[in-house]
C-alpha positions in Angstrom: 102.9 128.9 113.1 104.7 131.5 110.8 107.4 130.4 108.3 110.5 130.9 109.4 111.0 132.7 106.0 109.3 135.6 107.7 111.9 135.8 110.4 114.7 135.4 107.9 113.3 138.2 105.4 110.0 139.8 106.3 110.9 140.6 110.1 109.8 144.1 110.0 106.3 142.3 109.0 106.4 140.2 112.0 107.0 143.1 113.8 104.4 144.8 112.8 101.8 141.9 112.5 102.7 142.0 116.3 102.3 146.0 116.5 98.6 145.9 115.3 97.7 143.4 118.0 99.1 145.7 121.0 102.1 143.0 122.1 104.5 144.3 120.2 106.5 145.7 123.2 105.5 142.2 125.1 106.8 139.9 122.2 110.0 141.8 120.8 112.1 140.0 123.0 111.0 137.3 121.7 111.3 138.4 117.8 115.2 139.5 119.1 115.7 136.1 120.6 114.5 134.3 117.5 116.1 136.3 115.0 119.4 136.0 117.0 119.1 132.2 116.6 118.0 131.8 113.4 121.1 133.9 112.7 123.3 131.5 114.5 121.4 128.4 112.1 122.8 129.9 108.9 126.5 130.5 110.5 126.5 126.9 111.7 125.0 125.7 108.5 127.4 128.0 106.6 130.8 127.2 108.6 129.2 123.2 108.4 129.4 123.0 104.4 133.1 125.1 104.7 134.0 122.4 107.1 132.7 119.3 104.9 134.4 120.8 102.3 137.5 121.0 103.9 137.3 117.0 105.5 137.0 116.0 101.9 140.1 117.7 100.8 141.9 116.0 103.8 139.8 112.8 102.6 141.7 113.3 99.0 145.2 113.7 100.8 145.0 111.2 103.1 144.0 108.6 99.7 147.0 110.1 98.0 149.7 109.9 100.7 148.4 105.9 101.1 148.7 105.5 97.5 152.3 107.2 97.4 153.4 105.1 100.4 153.8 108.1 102.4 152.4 108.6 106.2 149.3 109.8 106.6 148.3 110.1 110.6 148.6 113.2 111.1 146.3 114.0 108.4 143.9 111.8 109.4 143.9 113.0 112.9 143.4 116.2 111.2 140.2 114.6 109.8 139.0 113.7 112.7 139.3 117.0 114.1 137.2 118.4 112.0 134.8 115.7 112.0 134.1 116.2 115.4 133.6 120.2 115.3 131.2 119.2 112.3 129.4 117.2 114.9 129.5 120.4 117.5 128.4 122.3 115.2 125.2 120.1 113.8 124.0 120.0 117.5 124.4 124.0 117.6 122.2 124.4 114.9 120.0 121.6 115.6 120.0 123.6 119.0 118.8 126.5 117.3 116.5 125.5 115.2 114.4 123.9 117.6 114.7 127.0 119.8 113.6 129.1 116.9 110.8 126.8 116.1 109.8 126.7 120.3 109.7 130.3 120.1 107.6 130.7 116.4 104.8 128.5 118.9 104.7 131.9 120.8 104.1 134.4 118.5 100.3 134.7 117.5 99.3 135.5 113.9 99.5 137.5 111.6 96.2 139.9 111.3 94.5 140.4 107.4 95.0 144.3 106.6 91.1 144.5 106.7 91.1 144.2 110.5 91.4 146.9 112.4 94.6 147.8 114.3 94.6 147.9 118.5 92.2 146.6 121.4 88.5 145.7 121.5 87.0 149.0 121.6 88.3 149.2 118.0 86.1 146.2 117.3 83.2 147.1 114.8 79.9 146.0 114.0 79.1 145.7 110.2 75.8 144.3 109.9 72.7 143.4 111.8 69.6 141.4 111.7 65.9 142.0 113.7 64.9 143.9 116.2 66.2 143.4 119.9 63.6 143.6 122.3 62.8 146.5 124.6 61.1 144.7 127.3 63.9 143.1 129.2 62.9 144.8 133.0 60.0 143.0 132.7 61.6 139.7 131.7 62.6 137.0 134.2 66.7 136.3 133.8 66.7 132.9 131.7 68.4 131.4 135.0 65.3 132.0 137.2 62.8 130.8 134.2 64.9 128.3 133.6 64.7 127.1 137.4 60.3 127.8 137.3 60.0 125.9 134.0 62.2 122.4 135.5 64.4 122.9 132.6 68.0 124.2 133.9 69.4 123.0 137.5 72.3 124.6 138.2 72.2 123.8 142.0 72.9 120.3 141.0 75.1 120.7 138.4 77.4 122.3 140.7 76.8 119.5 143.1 78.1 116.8 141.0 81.1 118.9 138.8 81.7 122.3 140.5 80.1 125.6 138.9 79.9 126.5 135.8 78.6 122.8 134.8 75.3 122.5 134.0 72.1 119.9 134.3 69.2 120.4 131.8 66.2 118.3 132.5 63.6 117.5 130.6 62.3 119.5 127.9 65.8 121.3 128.5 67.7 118.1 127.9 65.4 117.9 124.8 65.7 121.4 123.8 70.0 120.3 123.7 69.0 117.1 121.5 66.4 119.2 119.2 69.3 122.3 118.5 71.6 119.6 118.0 69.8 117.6 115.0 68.3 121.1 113.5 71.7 122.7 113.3 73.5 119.3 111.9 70.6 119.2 109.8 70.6 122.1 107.8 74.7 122.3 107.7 74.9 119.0 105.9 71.3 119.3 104.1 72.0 122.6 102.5 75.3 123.6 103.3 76.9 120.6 101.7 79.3 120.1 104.8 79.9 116.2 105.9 79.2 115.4 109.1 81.8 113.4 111.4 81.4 112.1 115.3 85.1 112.7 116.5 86.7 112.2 119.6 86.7 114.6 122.7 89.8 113.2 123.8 93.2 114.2 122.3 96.4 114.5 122.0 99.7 116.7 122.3 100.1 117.0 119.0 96.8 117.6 118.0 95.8 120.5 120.1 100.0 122.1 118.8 98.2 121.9 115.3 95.0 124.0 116.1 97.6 126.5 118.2 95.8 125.5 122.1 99.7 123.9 123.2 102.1 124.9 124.2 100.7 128.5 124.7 97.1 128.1 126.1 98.0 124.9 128.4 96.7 126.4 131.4 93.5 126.7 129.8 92.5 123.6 129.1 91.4 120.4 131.4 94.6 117.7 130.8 94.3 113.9 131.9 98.1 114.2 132.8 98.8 110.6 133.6 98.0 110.1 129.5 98.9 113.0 128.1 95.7 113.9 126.4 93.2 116.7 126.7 89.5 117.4 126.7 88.8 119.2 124.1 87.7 123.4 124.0 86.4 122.8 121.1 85.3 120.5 117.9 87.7 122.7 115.9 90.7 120.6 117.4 90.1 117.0 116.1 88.1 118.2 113.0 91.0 120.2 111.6 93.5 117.9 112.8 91.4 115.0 110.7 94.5 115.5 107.9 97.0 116.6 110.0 100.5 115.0 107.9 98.6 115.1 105.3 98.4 115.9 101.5 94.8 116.9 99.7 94.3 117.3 96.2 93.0 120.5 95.0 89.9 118.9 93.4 89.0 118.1 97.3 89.0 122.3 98.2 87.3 124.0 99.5 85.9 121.1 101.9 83.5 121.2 105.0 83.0 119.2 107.4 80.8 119.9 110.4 80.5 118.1 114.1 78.4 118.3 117.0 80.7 118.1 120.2 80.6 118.9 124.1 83.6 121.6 124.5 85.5 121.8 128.3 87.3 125.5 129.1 88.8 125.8 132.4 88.8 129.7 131.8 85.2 130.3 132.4 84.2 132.7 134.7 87.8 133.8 135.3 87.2 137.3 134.0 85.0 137.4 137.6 82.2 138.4 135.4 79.1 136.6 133.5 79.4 133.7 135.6 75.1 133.4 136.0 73.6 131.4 134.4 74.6 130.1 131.3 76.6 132.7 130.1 80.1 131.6 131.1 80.8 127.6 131.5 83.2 125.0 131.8 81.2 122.6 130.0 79.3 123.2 126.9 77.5 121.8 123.5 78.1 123.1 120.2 78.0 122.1 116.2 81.3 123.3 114.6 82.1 124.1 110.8 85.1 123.8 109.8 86.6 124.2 106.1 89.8 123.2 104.4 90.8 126.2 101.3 92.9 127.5 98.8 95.0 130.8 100.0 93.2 132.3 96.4 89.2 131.0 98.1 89.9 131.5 101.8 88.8 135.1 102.2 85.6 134.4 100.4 85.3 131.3 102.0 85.1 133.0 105.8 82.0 135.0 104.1 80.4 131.8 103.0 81.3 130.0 106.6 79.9 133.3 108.5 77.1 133.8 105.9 76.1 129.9 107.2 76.1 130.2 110.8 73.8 133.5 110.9 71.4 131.7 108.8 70.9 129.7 111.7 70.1 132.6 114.3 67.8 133.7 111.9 65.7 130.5 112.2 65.8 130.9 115.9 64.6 134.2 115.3 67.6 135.6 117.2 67.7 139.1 116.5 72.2 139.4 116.2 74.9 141.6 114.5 78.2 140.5 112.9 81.5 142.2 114.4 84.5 142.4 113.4 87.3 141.8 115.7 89.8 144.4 115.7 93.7 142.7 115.7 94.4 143.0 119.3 90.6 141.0 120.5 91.7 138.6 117.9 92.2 134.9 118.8 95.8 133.4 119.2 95.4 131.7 115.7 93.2 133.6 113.8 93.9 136.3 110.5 90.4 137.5 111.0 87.4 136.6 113.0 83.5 137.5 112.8 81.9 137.4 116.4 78.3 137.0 116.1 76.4 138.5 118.7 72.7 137.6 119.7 70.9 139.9 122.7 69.2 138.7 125.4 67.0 141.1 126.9 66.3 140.2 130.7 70.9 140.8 130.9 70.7 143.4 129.1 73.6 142.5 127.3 75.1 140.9 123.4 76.0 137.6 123.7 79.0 136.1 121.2 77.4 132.9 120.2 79.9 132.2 117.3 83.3 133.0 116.1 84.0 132.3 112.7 87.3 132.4 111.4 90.5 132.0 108.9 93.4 131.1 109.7 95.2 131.5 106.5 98.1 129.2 106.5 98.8 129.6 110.6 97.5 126.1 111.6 98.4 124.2 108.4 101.8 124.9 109.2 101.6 123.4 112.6 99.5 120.3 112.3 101.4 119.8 108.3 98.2 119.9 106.1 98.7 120.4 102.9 97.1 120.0 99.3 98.5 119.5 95.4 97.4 122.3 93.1 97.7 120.1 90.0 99.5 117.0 89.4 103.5 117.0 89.4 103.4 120.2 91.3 105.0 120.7 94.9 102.5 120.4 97.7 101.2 124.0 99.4 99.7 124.6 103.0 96.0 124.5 102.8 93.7 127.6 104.4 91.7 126.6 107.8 89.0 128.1 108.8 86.2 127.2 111.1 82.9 128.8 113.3 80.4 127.9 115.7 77.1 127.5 114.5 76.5 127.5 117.1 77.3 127.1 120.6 74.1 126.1 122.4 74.5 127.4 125.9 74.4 131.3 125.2 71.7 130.3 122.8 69.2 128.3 125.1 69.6 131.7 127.6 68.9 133.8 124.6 65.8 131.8 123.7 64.2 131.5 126.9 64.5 135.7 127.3 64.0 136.5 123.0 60.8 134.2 122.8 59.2 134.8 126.7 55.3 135.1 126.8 53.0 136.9 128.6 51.5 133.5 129.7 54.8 132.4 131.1 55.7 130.5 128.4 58.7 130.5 126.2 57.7 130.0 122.5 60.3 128.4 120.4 60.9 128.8 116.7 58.8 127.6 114.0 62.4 125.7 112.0 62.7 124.2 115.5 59.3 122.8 116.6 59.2 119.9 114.5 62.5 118.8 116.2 61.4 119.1 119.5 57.2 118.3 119.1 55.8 121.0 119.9 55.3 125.0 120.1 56.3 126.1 123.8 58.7 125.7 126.9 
């Protein structure tokens, strides 16, 4: 969420935060309506403290008419008079300001001056990493290998949840397990991040802080009778571990990392992507997430990126970093790296991560904040979090990157020792 100061002072920056994603005609209204009520705050607060004042002149009458001996009534009907429009106008603005702050919930954030202006065909690849392979006719599409090797059923998966869920059997349900402990391994082994098992179940106010409610509702799978959500994704309860909260700045920057299943209703919707294990309603994926200083953050979404490739890189994943231009950037993000891996039989480069900052957008919302030395008045902290990585795009990737002549999928050397042995 954006301070309001922004709307009160810097709403030509607003405006044109909102330019640089493409919505700017689709949110001025918006802008209009919430500069026209935050307007209407001040005059109530403004004619409130010129109404006060007044009530306590009439206050100091009434006292010296008693004291004299002299009626007083119609002065203290007076009072009341303008006791009442006092209360009027303390629900207007209360009105207001909670119109203005419904209304801040709609507006996305504010883009870093790095990113590039307008829609995804501005986005831009800056770096890359191995070779893709050239073979991919003569691969077989990691759904149908998946099927021959008894390691993905899909049929089934759809039988007991609808499609777009998956069953993996066997060495596929080991495969999950072994990604699972190799990529928690190596984030809290030599990352530094601390690990935490949260909840996949949570509430209103914890998916407001990450930015999912009240804009994204429709999006996510709700247990209406209690109010609560599964979650899209271990970013939600992670950040939302110190929501109301204040840090010390000796605790920054802080990671802490989590393995989760994630639940999207929006799969598939786009009509396209929707074999295999490319675009699901249900997935498995260890999430990074890191509390900052606004002075670290930028350096930190280097660091958090730098992390997660290192991890396609021990899955021999050839991948490249892009960088999202403003308008293919999420809801609550200031920047975002997508990294891409290929897989060969599609044809096509697969986002497997989004690694992000935030800047202040989320602290705002779910109230996390840190002390930058003792004495001194608490600041909103930096998010920022990234996928490394989601698992579903990646099994697809490895069963088409690492396909042998014999049949055979060979996995990684970093992750045979998790999964006892060499092959699929």
């Amino acid at each position: 969420m954006h301070d309001i100061r922004l709307l009160r002072d810097q709403l030509d920056h607003l405006r044109e935060g909102m330019r640089r994603r493409g919505r700017l005609e689709e949110l001025a209204p918006v802008l209009d309506r919430a500069d026209a009520l935050e307007k209407e705050r001040r005059a109530a607060i403004t004619e409130v403290e010129a109404q006060q004042a007044q009530r306590n002149r009439i206050t100091q009458e009434v006292a010296q008419r008693r004291k004299a001996g002299e009626d007083a009534s119609e002065l203290i009907a007076a009072g009341r008079a303008v006791g009442e429009s006092i209360a009027a106008l303390e629900a207007r603005r209360t009105a207001a300001e909670e119109a203005v702050q419904q209304l801040l919930y709609e507006l996305p954030n504010i883009t870093l001056p790095e990113v590039p202006e307008g829609d995804e065909s501005n986005n831009r690849v800056v770096s890359s990493w191995g070779t893709p392979r050239e073979d991919g006719a003569s691969l077989v599409p990691h759904w149908d290998k998946g099927a021959e090797l008894g390691i993905i059923d899909l049929p089934r998966g759809a039988k007991v949840a609808g499609s777009g869920f998956i069953v993996y059997r066997g060495a596929g349900a080991k495969l999950v397990r072994a990604l699972m402990n190799m990529m928690l391994d190596v984030h809290t082994g030599e990352h530094g991040y601390e690990e935490v098992w949260v909840p996949v179940v949570v509430n209103r106010a914890t998916m407001t802080g990450t930015g999912q409610l009240p804009k994204f509702e429709d999006d996510m799978y709700a247990l209406n009778e209690e109010g609560m959500f599964l979650i899209p994704t271990a970013e939600v309860p992670v950040t939302n571990l110190y929501r109301d909260e204040i840090l010390e700045a000796a605790d920054l920057p802080r990671g802490l990392c989590a393995y989760s299943p994630c639940f999207r209703r929006e799969a598939g919707s786009a009509g396209k992507d929707t074999r295999g294990l490319l675009r699901v309603h249900q997935f498995d994926k260890v999430e990074l997430v890191r509390y900052a200083t606004p002075e670290t953050s930028r350096d930190e979404l280097e660091r958090l990126t730098r992390e997660a490739e290192t991890m396609l890189e021990r899955l021999e994943l050839p991948y490249r970093r892009v960088l999202l231009a403003a308008g293919d950037t999420g809801f609550s993000s200031a920047m975002t790296y997508d990294l891409e891996v290929f897989a060969p039989a599609v044809g096509k480069w697969l986002e497997v991560s989004s690694c992000s900052v935030f800047t202040d957008f989320q602290a705002r919302r779910a109230n996390i904040r840190y002390r930058p030395a003792a004495g001194e008045k608490p600041r909103f902290v930096h998010t920022l979090n990234g996928s490394a990585l989601a698992f579903s795009r990646i099994i697809a990737s490895i069963i088409e990157h690492h396909q042998q002549p014999d049949g055979t999928v060979r996995l990684p050397a970093a992750l045979q020792p998790y999964f006892g042995r060499a092959t699929l």
